[in-house]
Structure formats: structure tokens, C-alpha cells
N, C-alpha and C positions, 0 to 999 in steps of 0.2 A: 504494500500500500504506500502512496505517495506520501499521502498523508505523514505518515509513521515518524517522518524525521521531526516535522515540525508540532507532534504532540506535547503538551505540556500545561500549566495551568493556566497563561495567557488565550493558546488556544482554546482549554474548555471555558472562560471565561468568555469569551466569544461566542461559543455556542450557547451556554446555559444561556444568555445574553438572548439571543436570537429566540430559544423556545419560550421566551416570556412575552414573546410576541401574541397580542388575541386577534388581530383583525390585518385585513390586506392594506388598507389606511395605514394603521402602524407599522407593517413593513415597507410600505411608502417614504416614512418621516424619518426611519433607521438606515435604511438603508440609501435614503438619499445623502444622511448624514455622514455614513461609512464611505459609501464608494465613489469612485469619479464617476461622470457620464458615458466614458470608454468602458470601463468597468461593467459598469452596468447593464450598458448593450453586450458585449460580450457572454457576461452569466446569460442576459435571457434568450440571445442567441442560442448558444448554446443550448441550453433547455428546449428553445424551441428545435433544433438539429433529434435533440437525442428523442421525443416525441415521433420526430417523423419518421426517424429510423425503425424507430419500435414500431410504428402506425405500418414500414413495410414500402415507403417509396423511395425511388431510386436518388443515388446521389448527387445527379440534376438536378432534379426535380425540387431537392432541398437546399442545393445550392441555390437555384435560381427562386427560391419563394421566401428562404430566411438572409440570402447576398453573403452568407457565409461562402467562406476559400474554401478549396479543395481540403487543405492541412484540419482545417475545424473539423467537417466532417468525418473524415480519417481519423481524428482522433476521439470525437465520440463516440463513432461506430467501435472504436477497440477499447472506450473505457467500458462499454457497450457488454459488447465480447467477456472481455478479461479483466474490468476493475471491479470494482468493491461493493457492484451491484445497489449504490446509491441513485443512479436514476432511474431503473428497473423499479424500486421501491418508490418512491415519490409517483413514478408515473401510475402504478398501479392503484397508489394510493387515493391519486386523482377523477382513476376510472370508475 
């Protein structure tokens, strides 16, 4: 896990942080506070990439509807694949 290197009590402060979140508003007003605007398109890019992937359309296809790069894709198709099964979970949780 990637993760792994940078565990510690900084980082679970950060998360504990995050799940005292109650409403999409508040993760609005947090995370606008936290991230850049690059950042933040990024994450939801992202999210949106690994969505489509799971949903089963091709890498065009998600290229050209979320203007993710090829590398994006590729890469969460194989965190996808082979990581830590964190967007598998969230998406499913969504479903």
C-alpha cells in the first residue's frame, strides 16, 4: 500500500478529521479549505475515471467525457486492478 509510508498520527488526524464530516455542504467548506483548485479537480476527476471504469466503458470514452490523460486512466484502472480496493468500496457504497 502506498499509503503505508506516510501512516502516522498526522495522517489519522486527517482522516478522523474528514469522518466528522455530516453533510456534502461540509465537505464543501473543508475541503475547499484543504485543497487547491488543481487538487480538487484532480480527486474528483479521478473519482469520476474510476466510476467509469467500474461502470465498464472504454478508455476513450472516459478520456474524452472526464479530459483526463491517458496516465490518469492507467492509473486508476491499476489502482482498480491491484490497490487497496478503496474505490471498489466507496463506489459500491454509493450504488
Amino acid at each position: 500500500m502506498q499509503i503505508d509510508k506516510l501512516r502516522g498520527k498526522e495522517l489519522d488526524d486527517l482522516f478522523e478529521g474528514i469522518l466528522k464530516l455530516e453533510t456534502v455542504e461540509e465537505c464543501h467548506h473543508f475541503f475547499d479549505d484543504l485543497c487547491t483548485t488543481n487538487e480538487l479537480v484532480s480527486l474528483k476527476q479521478r473519482f469520476q475515471v474510476a466510476k467509469m471504469i467500474k461502470e465498464g466503458h472504454t478508455y476513450s470514452k472516459v478520456q474524452n467525457e472526464t479530459g483526463a490523460s491517458s496516465a490518469t486512466v492507467s492509473r486508476v484502472k491499476r489502482c482498480l486492478d491491484y490497490g487497496s480496493d478503496g474505490y471498489h468500496m466507496i463506489i459500491d457504497r454509493m450504488d
